[in-house]
PDB file of N, CA, C and O in Angstrom:
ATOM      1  N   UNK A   1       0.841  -1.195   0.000  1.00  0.00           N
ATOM      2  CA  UNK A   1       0.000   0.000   0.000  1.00  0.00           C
ATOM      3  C   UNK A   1       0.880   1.250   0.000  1.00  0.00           C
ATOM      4  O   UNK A   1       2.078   1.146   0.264  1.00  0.00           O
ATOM      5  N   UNK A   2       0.162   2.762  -0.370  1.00  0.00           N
ATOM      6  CA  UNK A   2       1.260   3.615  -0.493  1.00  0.00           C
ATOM      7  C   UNK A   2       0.287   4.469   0.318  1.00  0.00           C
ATOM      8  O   UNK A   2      -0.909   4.202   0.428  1.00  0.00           O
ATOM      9  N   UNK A   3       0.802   5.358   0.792  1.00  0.00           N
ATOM     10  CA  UNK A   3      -0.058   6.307   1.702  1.00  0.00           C
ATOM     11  C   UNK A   3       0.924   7.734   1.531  1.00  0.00           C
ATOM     12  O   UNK A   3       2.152   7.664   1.477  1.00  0.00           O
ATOM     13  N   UNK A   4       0.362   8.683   1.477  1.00  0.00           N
ATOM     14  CA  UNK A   4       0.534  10.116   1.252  1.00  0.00           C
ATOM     15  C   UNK A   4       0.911  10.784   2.793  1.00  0.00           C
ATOM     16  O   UNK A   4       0.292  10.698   3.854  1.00  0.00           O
ATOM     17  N   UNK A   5       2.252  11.520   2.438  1.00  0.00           N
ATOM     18  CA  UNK A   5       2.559  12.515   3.752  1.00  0.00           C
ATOM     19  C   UNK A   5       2.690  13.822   3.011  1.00  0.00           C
ATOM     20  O   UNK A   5       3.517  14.057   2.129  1.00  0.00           O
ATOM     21  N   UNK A   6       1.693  14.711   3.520  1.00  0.00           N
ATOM     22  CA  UNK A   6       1.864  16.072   3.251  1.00  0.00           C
ATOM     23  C   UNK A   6       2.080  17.242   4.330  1.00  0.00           C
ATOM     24  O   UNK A   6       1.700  16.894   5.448  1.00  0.00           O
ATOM     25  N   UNK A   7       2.471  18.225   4.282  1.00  0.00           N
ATOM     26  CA  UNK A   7       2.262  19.257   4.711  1.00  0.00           C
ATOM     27  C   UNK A   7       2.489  21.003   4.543  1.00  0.00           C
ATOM     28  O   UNK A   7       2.212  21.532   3.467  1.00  0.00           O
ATOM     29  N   UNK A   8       2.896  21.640   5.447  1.00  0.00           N
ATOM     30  CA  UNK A   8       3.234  22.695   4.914  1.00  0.00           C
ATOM     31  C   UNK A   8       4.093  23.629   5.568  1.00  0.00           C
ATOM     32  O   UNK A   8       4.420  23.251   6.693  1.00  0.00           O
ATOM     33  N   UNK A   9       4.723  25.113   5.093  1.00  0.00           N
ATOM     34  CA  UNK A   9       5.874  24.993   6.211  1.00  0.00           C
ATOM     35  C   UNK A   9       5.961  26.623   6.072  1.00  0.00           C
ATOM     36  O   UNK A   9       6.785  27.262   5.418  1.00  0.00           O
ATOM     37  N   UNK A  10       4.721  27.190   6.987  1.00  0.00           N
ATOM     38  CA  UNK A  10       4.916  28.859   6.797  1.00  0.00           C
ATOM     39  C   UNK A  10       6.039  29.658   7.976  1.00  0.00           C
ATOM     40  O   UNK A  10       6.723  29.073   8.815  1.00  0.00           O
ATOM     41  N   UNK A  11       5.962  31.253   7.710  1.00  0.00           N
ATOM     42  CA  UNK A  11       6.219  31.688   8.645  1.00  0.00           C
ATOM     43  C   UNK A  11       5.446  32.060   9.754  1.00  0.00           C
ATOM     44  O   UNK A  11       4.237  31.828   9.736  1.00  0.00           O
ATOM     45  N   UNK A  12       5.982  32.615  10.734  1.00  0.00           N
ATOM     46  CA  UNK A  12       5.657  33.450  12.155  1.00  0.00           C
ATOM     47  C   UNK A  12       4.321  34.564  11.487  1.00  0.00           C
ATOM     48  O   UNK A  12       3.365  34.934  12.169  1.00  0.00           O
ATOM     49  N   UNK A  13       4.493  34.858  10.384  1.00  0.00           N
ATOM     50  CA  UNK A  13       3.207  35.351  10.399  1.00  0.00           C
ATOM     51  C   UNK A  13       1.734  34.477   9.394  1.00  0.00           C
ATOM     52  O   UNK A  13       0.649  34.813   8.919  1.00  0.00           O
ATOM     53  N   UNK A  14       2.324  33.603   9.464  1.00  0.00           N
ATOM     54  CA  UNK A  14       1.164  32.422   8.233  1.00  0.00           C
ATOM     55  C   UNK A  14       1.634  32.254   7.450  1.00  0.00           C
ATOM     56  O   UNK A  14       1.363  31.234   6.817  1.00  0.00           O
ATOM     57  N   UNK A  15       2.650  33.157   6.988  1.00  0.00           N
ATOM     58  CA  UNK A  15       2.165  32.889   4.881  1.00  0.00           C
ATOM     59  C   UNK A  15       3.798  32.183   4.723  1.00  0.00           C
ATOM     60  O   UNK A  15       4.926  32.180   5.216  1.00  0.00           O
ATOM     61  N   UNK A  16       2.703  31.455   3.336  1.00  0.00           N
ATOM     62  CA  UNK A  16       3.649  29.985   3.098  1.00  0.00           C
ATOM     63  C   UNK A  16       5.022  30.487   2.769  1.00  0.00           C
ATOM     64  O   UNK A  16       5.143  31.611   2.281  1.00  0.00           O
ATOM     65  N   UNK A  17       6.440  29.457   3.088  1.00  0.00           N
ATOM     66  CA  UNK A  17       7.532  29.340   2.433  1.00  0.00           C
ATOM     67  C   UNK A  17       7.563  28.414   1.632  1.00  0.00           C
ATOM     68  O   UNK A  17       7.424  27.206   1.822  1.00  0.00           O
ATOM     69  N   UNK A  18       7.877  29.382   0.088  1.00  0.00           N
ATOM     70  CA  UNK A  18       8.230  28.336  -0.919  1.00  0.00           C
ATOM     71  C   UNK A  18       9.820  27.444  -0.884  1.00  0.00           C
ATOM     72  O   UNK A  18      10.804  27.825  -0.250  1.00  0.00           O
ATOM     73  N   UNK A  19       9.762  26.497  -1.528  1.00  0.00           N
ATOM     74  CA  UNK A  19      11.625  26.333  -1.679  1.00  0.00           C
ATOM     75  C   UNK A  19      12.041  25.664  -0.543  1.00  0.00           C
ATOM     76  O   UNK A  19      13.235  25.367  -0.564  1.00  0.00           O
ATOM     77  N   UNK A  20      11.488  25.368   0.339  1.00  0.00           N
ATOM     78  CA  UNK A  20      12.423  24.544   1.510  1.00  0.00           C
ATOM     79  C   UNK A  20      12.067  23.002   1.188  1.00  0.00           C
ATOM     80  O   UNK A  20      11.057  22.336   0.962  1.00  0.00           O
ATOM     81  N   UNK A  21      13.489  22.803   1.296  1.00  0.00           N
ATOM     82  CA  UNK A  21      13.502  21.276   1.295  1.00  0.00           C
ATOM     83  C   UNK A  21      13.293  20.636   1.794  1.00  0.00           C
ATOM     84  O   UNK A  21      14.219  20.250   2.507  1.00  0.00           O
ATOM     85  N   UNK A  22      12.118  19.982   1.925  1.00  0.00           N
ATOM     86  CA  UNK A  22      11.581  18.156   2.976  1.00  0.00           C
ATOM     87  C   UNK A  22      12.001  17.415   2.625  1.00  0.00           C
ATOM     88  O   UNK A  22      11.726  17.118   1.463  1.00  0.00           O
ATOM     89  N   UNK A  23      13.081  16.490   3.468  1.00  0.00           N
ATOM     90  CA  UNK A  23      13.771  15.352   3.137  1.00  0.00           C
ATOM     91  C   UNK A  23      13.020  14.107   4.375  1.00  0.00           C
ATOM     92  O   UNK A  23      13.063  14.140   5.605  1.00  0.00           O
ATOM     93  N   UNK A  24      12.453  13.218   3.564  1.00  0.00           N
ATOM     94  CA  UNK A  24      12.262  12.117   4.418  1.00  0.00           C
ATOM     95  C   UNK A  24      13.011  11.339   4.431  1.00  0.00           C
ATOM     96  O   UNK A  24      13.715  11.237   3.426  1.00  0.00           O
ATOM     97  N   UNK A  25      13.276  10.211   5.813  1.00  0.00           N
ATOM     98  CA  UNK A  25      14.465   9.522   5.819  1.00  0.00           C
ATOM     99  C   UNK A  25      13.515   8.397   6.018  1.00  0.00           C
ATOM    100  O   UNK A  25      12.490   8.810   6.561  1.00  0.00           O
ATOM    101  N   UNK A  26      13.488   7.003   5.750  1.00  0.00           N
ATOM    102  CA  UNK A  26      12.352   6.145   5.643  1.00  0.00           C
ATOM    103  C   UNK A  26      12.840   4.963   6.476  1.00  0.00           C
ATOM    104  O   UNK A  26      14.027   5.137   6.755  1.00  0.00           O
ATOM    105  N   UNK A  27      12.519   4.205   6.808  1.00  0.00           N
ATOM    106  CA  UNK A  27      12.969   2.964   8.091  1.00  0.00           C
ATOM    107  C   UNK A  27      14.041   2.081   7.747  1.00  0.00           C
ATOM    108  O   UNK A  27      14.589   1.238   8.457  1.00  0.00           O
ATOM    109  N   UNK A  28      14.271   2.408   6.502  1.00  0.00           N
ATOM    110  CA  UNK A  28      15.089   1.611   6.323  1.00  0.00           C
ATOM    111  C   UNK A  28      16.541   2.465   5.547  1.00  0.00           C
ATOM    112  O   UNK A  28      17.408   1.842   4.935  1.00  0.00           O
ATOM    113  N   UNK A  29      16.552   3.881   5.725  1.00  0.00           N
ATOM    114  CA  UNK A  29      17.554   4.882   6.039  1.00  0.00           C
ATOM    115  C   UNK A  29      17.486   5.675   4.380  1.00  0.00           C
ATOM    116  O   UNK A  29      18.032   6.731   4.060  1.00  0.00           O
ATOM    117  N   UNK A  30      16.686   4.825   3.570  1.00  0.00           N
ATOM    118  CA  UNK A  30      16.422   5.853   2.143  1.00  0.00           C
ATOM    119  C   UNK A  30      16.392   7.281   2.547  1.00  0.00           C
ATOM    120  O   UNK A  30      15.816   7.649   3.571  1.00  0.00           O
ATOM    121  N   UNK A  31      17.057   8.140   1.685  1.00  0.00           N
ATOM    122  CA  UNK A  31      16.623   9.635   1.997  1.00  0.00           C
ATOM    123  C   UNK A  31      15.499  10.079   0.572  1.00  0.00           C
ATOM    124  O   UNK A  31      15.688   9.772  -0.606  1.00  0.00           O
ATOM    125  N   UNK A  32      14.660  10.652   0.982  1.00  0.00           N
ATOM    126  CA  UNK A  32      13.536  11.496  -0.072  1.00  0.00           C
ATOM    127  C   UNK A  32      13.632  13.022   0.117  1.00  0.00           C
ATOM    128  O   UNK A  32      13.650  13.750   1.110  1.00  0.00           O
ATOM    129  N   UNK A  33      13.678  13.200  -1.020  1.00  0.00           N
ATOM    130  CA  UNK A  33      13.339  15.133  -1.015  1.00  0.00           C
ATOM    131  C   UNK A  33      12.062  15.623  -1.599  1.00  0.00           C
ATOM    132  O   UNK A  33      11.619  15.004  -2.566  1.00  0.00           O
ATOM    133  N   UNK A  34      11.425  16.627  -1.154  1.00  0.00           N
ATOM    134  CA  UNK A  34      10.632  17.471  -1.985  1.00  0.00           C
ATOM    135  C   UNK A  34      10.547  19.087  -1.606  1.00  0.00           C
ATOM    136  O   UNK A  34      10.532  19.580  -0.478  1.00  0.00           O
ATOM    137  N   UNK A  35      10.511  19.590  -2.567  1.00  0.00           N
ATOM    138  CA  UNK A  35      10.425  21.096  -2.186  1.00  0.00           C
ATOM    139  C   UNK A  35       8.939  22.064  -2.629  1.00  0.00           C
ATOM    140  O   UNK A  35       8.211  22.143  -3.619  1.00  0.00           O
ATOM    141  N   UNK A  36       9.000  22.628  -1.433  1.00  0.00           N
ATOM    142  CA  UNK A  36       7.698  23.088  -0.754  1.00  0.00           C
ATOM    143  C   UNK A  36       7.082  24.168  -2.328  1.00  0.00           C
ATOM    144  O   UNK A  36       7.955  24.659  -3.044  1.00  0.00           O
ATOM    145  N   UNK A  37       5.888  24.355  -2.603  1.00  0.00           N
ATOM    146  CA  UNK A  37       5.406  24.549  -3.799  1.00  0.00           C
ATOM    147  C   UNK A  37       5.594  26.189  -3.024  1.00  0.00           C
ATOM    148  O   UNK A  37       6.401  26.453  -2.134  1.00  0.00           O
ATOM    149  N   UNK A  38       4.302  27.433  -3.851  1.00  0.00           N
ATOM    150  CA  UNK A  38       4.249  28.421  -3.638  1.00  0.00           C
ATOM    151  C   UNK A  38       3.944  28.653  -2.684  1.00  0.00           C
ATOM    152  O   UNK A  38       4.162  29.715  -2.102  1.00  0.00           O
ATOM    153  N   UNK A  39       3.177  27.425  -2.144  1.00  0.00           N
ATOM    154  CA  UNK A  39       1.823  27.558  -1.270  1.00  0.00           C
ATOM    155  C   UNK A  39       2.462  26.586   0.504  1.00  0.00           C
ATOM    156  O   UNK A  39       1.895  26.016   1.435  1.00  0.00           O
ATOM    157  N   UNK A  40       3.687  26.855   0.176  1.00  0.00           N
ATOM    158  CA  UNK A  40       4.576  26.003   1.042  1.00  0.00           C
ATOM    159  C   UNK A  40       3.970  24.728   1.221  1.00  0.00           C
ATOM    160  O   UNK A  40       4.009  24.393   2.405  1.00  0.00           O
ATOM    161  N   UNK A  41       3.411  23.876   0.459  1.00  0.00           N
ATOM    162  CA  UNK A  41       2.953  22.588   0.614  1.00  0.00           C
ATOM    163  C   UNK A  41       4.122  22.016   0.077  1.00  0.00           C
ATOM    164  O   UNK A  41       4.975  22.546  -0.635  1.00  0.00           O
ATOM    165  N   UNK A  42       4.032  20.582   0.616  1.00  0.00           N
ATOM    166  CA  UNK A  42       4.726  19.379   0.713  1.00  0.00           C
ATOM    167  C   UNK A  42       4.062  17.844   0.263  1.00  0.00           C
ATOM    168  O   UNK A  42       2.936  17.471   0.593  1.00  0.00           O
ATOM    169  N   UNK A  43       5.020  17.066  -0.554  1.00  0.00           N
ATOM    170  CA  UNK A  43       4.597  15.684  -0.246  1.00  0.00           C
ATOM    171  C   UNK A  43       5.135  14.890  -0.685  1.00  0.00           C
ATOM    172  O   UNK A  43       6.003  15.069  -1.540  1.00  0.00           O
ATOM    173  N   UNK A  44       4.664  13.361  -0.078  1.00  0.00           N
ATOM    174  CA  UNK A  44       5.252  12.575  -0.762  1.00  0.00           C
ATOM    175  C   UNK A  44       4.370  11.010  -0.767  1.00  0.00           C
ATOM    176  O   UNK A  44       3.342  10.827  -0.114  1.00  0.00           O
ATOM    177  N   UNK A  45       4.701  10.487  -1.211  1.00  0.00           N
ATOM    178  CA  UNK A  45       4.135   9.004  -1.287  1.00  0.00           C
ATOM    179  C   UNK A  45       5.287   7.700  -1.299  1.00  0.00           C
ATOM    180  O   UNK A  45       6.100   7.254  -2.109  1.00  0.00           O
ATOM    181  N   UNK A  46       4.935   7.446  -0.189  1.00  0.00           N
ATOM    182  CA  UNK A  46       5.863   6.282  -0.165  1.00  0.00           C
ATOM    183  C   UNK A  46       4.755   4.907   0.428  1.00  0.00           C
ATOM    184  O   UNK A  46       3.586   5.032   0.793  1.00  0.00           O
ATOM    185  N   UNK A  47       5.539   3.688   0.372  1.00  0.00           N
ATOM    186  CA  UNK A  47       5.163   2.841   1.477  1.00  0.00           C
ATOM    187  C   UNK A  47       4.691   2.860   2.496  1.00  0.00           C
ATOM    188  O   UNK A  47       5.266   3.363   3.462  1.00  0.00           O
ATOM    189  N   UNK A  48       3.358   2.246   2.569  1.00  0.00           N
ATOM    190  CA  UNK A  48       2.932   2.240   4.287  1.00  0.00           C
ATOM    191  C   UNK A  48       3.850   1.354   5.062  1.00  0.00           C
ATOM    192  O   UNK A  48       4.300   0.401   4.425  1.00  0.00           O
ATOM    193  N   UNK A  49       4.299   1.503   6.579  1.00  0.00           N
ATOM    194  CA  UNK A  49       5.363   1.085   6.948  1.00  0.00           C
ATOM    195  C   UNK A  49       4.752   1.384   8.538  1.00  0.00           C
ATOM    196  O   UNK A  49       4.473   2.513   8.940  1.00  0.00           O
ATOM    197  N   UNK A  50       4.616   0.180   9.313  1.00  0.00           N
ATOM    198  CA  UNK A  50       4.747   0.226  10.764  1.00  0.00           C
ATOM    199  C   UNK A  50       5.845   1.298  11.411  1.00  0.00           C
ATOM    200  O   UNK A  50       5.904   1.791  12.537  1.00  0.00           O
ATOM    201  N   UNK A  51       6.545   1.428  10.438  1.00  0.00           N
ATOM    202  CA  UNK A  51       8.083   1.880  11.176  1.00  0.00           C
ATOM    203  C   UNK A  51       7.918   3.311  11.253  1.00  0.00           C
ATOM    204  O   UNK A  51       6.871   3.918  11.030  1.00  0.00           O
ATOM    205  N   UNK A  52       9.237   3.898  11.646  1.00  0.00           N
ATOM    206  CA  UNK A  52       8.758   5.479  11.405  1.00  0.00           C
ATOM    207  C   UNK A  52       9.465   6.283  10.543  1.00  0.00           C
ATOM    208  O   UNK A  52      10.695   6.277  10.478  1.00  0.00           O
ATOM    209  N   UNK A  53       8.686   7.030   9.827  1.00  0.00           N
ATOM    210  CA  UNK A  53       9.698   7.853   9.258  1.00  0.00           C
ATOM    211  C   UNK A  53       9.886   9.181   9.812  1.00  0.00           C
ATOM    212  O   UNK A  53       9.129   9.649  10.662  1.00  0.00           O
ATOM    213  N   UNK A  54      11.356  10.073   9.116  1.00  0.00           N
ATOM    214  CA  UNK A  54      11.480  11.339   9.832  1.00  0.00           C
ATOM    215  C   UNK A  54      11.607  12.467   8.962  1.00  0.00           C
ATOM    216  O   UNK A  54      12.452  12.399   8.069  1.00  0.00           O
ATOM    217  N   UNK A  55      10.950  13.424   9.072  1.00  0.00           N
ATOM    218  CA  UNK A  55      11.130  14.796   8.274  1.00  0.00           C
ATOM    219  C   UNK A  55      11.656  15.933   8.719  1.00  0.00           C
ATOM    220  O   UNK A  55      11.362  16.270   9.865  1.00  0.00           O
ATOM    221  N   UNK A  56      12.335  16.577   8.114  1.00  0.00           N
ATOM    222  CA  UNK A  56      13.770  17.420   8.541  1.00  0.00           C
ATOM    223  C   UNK A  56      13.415  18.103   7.310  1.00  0.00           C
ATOM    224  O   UNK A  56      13.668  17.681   6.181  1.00  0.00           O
ATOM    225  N   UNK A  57      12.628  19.520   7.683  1.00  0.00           N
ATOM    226  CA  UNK A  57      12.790  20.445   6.399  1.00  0.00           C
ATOM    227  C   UNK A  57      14.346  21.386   6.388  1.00  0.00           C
ATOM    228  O   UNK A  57      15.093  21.243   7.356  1.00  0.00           O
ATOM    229  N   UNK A  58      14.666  22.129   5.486  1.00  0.00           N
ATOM    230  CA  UNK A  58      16.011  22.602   5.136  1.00  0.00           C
ATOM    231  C   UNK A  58      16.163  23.899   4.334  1.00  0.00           C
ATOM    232  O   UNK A  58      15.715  23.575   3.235  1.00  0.00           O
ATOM    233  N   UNK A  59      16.528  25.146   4.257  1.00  0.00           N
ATOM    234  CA  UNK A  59      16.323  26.481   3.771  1.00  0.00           C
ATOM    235  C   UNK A  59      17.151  27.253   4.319  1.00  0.00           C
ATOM    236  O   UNK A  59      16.897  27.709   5.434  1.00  0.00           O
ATOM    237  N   UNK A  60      18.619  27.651   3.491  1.00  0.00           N
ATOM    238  CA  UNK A  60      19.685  28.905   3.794  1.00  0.00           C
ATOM    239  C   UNK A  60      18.654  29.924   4.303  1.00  0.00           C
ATOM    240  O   UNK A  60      17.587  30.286   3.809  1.00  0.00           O
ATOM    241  N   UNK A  61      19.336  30.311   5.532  1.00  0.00           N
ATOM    242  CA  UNK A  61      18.841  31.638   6.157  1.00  0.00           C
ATOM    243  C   UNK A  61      17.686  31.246   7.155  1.00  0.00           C
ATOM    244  O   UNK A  61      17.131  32.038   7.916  1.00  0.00           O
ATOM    245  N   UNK A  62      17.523  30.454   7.084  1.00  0.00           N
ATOM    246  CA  UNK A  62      15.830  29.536   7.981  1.00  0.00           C
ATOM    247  C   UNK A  62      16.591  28.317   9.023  1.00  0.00           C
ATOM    248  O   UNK A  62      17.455  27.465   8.815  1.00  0.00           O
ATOM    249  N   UNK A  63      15.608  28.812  10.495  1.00  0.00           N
ATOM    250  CA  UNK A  63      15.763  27.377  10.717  1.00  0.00           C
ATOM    251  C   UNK A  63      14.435  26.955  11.216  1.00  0.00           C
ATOM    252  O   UNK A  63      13.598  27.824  10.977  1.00  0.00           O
ATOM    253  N   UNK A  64      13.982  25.987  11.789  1.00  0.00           N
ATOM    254  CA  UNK A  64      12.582  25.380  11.990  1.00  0.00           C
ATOM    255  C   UNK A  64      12.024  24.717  13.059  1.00  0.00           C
ATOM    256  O   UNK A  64      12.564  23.826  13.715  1.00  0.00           O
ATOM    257  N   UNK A  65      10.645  25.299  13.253  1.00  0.00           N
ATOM    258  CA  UNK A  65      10.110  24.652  14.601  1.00  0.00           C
ATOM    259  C   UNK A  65       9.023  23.802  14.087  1.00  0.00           C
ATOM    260  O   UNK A  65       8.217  24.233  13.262  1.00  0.00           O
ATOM    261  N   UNK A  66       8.975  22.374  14.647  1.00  0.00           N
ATOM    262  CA  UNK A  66      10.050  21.913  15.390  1.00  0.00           C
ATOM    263  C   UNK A  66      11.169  21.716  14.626  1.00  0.00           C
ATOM    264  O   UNK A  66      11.107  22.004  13.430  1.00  0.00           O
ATOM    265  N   UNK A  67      12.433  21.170  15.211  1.00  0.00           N
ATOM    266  CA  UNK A  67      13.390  20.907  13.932  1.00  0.00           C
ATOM    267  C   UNK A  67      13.158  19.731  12.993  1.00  0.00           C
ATOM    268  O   UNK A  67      13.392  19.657  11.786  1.00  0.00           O
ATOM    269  N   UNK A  68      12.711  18.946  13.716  1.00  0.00           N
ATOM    270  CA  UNK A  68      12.119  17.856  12.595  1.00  0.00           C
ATOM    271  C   UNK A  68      10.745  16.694  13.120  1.00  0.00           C
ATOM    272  O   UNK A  68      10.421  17.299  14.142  1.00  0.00           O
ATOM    273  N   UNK A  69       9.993  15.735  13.079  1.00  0.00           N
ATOM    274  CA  UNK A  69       8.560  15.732  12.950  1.00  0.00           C
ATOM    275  C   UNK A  69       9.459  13.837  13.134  1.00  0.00           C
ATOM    276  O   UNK A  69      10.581  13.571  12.701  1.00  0.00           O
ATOM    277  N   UNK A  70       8.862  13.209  13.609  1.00  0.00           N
ATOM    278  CA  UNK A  70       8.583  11.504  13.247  1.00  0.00           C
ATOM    279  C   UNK A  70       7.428  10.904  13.321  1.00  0.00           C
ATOM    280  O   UNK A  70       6.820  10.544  14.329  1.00  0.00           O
ATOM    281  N   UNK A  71       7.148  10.807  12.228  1.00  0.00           N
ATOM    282  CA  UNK A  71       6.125   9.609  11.879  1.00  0.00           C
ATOM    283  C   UNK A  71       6.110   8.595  12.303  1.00  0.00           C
ATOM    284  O   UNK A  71       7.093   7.911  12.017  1.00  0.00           O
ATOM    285  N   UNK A  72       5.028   7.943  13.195  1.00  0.00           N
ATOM    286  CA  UNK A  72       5.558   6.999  13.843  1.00  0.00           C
ATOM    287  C   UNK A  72       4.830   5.710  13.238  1.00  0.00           C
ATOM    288  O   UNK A  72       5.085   4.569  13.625  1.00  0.00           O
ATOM    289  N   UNK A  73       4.100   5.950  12.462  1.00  0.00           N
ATOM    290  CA  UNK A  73       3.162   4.611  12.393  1.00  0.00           C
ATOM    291  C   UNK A  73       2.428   5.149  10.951  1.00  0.00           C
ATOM    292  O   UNK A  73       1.280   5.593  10.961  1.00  0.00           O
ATOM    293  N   UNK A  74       3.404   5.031   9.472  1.00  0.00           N
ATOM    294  CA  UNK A  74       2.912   5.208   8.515  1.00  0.00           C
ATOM    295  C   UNK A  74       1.582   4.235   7.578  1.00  0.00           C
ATOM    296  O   UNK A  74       1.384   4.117   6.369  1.00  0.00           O
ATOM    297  N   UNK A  75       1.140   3.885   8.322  1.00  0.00           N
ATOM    298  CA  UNK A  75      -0.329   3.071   8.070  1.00  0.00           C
ATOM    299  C   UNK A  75      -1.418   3.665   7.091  1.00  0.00           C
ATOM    300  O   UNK A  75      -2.170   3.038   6.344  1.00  0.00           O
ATOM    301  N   UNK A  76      -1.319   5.003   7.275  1.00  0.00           N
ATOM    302  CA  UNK A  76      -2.648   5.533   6.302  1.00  0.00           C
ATOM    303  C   UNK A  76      -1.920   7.393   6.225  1.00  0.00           C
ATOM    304  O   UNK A  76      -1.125   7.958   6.975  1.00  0.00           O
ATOM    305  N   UNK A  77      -2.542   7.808   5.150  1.00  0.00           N
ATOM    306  CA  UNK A  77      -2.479   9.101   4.974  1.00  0.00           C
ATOM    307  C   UNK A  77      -2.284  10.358   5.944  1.00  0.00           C
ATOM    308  O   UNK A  77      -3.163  10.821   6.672  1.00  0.00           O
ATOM    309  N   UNK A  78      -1.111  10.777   5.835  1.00  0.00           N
ATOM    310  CA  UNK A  78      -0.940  11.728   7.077  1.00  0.00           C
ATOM    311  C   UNK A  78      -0.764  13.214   6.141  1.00  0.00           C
ATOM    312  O   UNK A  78      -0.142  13.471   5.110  1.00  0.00           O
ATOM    313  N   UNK A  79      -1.609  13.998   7.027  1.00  0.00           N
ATOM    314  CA  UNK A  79      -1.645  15.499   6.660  1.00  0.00           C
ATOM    315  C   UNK A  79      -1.313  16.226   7.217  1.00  0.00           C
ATOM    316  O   UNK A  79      -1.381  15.789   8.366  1.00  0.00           O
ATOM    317  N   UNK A  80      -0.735  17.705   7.253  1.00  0.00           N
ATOM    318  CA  UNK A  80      -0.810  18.324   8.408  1.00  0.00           C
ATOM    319  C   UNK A  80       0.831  18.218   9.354  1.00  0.00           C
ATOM    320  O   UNK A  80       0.762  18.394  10.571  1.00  0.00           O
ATOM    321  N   UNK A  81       1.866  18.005   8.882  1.00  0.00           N
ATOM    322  CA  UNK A  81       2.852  17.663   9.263  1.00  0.00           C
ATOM    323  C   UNK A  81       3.766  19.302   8.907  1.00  0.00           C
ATOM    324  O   UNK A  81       4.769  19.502   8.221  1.00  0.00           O
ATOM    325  N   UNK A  82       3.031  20.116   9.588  1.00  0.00           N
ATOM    326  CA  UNK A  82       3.648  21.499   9.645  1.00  0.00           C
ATOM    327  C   UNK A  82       5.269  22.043  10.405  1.00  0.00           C
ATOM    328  O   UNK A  82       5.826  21.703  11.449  1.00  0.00           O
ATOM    329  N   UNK A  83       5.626  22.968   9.373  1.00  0.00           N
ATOM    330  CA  UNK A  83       6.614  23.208  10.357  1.00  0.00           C
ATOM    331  C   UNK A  83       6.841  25.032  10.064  1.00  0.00           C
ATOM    332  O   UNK A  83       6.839  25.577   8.960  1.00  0.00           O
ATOM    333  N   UNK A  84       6.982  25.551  11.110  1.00  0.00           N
ATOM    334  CA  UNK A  84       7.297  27.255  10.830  1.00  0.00           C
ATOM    335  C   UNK A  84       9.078  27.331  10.824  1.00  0.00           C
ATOM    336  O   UNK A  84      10.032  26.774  11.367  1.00  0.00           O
ATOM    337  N   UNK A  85       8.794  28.407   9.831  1.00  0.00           N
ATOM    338  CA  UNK A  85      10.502  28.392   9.201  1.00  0.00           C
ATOM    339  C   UNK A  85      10.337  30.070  10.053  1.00  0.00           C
ATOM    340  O   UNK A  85       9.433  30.905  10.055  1.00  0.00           O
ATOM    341  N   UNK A  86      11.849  29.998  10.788  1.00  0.00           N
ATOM    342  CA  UNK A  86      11.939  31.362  11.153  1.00  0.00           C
ATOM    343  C   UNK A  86      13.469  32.227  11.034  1.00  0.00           C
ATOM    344  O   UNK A  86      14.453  32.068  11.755  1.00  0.00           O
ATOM    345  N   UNK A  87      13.360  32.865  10.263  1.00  0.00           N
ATOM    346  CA  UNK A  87      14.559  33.605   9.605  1.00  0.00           C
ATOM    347  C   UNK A  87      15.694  33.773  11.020  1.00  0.00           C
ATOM    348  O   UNK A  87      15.430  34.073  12.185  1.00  0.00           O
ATOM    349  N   UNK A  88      16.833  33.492  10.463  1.00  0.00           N
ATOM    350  CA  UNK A  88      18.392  32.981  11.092  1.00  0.00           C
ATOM    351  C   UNK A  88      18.321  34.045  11.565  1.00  0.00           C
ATOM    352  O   UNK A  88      17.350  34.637  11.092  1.00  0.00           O
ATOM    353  N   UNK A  89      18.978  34.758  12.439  1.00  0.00           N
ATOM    354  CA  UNK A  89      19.886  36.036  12.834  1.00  0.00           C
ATOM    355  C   UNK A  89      20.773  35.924  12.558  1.00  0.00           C
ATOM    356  O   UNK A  89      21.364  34.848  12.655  1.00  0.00           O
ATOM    357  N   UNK A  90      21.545  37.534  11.841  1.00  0.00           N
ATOM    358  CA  UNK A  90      22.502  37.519  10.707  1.00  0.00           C
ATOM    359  C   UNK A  90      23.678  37.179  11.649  1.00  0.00           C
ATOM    360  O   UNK A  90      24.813  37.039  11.194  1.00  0.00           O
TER     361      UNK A  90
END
């Protein structure tokens, strides 16, 4: 079965960041990338998997709360796997 992980990855004031990189790392240590559309959405489709996977978004000048998200129990469609990007201090 394949099941869908999406989400999205704005700033401190809502509005989406495009361009940051979501890299999933999958249970069995594959790395996946995707980069966040206009609308800072995300996704991917992989294997449903008891196991967990982990997402670690990525963006010069950004860093992110939280720093990264685990999936713990990829069984069915997960949405909503947000993260706020908040500009580095120079």
């Amino acid at each position: 079965a394949v099941v869908t992980i999406t989400g999205q990855v704005m700033d401190v004031n809502s509005t989406p960041v495009a361009n940051v990189v979501v890299v999933l790392i999958t249970p069995q240590g594959t790395v996946l990338a995707s980069t966040t559309n206009e609308h800072g959405i995300y996704s991917f489709k992989v294997a449903a998997s008891p196991q967990s996977y982990r997402l670690v978004p990525s963006k010069d000048g950004f860093v992110f709360d939280p720093v990264d998200k685990v999936l713990a129990n990829a069984s069915e469609d997960s949405k909503g796997l947000n993260f706020v990007a908040l500009a580095k201090a120079p």
